[in-house]
N, C-alpha and C positions, 0 to 999 in steps of 0.2 A: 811510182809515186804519182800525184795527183796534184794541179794546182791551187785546191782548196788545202793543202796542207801548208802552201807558203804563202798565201796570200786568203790574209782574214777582213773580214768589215771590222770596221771603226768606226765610231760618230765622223760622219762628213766623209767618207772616203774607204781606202784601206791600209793595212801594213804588208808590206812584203818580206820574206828572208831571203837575204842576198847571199850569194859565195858568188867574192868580189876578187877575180886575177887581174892585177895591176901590172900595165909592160905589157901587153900582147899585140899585136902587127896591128893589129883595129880595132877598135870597139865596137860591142856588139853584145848583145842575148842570144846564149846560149840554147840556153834550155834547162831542164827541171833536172838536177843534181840531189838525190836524196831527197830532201824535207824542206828545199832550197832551190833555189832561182840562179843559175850559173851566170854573172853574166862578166867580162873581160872588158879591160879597158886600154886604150894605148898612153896613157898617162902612167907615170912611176909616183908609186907609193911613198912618197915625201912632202913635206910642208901642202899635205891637205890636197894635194894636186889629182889624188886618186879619186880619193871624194867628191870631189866635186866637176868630174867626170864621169861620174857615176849617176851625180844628179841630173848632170845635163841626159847623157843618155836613157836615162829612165821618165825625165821631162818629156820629151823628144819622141821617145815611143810612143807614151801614152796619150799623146796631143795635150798635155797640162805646162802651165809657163812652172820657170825655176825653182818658183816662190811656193809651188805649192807639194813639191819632193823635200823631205828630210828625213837626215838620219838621225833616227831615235837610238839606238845599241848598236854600239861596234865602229867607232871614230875611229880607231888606231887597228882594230882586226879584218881580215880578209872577209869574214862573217858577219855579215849588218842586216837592220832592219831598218827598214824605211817608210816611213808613212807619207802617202798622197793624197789631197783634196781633192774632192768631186769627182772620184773614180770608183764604179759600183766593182766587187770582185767578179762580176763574170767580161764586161768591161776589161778592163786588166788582165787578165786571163786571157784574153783573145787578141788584145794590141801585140801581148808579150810573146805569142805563139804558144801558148802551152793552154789553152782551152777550146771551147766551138764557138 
């Protein structure tokens, strides 16, 4: 798989598809899992704590503040998408390690 399959343009930015492992020793970006952006978090899957560890680390990657990572599909699933301001997809693609 390719990172144009997980990560599309959108007005102002892009979306991402996340497969989100909540609990693991660090957080951290994987890499490209199927049709999808692997990435782990050390935060457990409760009252939102996952989430928003997720944002943080995908802020954080990308050089963008908090405000501009959100999840769009998949609050309560392992499986999200997430849309970022002012990130072009080849941009994203290369912060994230999975493009040139």
């Amino acid at each position: 798989m390719n990172a144009k399959e997980c990560i599309r343009p959108v007005a102002g930015g892009v979306e991402i598809d996340l497969k989100v492992v909540p609990g693991a020793s660090r957080s951290r970006v994987v890499g490209l899992l199927g049709s999808a952006l692997k990435v782990q978090v050390a935060a457990p899957p409760e009252k939102g704590k996952a989430n928003a560890a997720v944002v943080k680390l995908i802020a954080k990657t990308l050089g963008v503040g908090e405000k501009a990572v959100r999840i769009v599909k998949g609050e309560t699933s392992p499986n999200k998408r997430i849309r970022v301001a002012g990130v072009t997809p080849d941009a994203a693609a290369k912060a994230l390690g999975v493009g040139a």
